[in-house]
C-alpha positions in Angstrom: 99.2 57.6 25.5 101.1 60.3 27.6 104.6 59.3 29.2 106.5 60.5 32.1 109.2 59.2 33.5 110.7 58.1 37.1 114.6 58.9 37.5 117.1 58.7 39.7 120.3 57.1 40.7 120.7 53.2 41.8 118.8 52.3 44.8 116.9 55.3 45.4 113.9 54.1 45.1 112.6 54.4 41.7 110.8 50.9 41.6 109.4 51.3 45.2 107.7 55.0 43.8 106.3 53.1 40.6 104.8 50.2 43.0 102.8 52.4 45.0 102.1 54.8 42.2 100.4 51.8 40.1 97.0 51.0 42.5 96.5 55.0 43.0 96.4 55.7 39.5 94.8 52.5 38.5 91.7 53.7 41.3 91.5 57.1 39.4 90.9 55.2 36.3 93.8 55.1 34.5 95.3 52.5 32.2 98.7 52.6 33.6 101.7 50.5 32.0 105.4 50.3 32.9 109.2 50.4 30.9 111.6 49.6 33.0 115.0 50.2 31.7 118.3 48.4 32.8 121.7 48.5 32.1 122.7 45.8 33.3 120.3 43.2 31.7 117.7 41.6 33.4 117.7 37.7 33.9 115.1 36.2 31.6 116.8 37.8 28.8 120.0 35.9 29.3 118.7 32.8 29.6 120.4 30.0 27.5 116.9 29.5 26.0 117.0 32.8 24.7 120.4 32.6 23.0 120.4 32.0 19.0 116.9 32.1 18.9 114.7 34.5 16.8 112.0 35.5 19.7 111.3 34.0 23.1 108.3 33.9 24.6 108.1 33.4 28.5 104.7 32.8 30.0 103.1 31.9 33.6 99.6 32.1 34.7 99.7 35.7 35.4 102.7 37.2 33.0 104.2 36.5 29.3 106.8 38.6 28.1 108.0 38.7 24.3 112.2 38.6 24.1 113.7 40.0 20.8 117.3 40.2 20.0 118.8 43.3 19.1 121.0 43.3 16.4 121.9 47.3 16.9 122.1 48.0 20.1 120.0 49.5 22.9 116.6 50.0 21.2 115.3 54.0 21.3 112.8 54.9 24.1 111.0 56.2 21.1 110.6 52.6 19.7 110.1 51.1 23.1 107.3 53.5 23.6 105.4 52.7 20.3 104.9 48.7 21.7 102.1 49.8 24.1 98.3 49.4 23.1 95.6 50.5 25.1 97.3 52.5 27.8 96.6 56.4 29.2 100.3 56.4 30.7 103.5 54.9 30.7 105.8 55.4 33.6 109.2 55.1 32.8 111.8 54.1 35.2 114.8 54.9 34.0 116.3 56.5 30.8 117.3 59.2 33.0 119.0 61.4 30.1 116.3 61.3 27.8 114.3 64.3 27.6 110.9 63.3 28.5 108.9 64.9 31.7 110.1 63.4 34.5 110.5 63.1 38.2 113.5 62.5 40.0 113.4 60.0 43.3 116.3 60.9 44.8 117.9 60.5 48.3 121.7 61.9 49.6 122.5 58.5 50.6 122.8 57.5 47.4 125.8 59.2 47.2 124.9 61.8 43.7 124.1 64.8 43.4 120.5 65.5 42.0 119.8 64.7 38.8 117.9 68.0 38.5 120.4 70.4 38.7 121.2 70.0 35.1 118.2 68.5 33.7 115.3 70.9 32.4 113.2 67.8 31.8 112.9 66.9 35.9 110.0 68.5 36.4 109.3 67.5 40.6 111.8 65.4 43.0 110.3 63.1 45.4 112.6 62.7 48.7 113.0 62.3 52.1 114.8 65.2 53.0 114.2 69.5 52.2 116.1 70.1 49.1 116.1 72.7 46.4 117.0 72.4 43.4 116.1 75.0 39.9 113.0 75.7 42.0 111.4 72.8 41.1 108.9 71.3 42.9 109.9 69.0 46.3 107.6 66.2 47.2 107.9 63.9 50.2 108.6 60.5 49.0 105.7 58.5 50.7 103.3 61.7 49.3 102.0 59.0 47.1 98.5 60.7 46.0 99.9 64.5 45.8 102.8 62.8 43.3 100.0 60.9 41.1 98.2 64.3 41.3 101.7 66.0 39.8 102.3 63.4 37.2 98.6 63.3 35.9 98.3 66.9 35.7 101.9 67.1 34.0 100.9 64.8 31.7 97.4 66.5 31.2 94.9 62.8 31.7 91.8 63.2 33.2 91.0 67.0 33.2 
């Protein structure tokens, strides 16, 4: 399984890139999964059921998810990464200072600078507006298929 990541600040558009990424790179053939990371927990893993216990399962027709508590802390990206069976590629949304190949989504309304300017590992942004940053590739935002092109061939699956 290769990994690459999606970064970015808050509300640039990180989830929106992976949702339109997913059906392109599932047509070329590849097993895609997703990590999203969060800082600020998500909602299924505070529920009161979910409190005291030892593991939680939640499950619907379509979806389960497995909830463990953590005793130390944030797990690793390296341990998160080691749960996925079965899988070409894991896009990562998120665990923006880690240094795994990313890219960054980012947008000036968002208020940051890029993420890029001090981070080797960015390898590409995807935006809205001309920007250049360490010389690194710029990709319009909605260049969905030229961006799935980037990450496959950054991650070297299929050729």
């Amino acid at each position: 399984m290769k990994l690459f990541g999606i970064a970015g600040w808050s509300g640039c558009g990180k989830t929106t890139l992976i949702l339109k990424l997913i059906p392109v790179l599932t047509a070329r053939g590849v097993r895609v999964a997703t990590l999203k990371h969060s800082h600020h927990g998500q909602a299924f893993a505070d529920a009161p059921i979910v409190r005291g216990a030892t593991q939680t399962v939640f499950a619907g027709p379509e979806r389960w998810a497995l909830v463990n508590p953590l005793a130390d802390g944030e797990p690793s990206l390296s341990l998160l990464s080691r749960q996925f069976r079965g899988v070409d590629l894991l896009l990562v949304e998120g665990f923006k200072r880690q240094p795994h190949p990313k890219i960054e989504v980012y947008s000036a309304a968002c208020g940051q600078p890029p993420l890029a300017a001090d981070d080797p590992s960015i390898k590409a942004l995807a935006c809205d507006e001309a920007l250049t940053v360490r010389e690194i590739r710029c990709f319009r935002r909605n260049s969905i298929g030229v961006i799935a092109d980037f990450i496959l061939a950054s991650a070297a699956i299929l050729g």
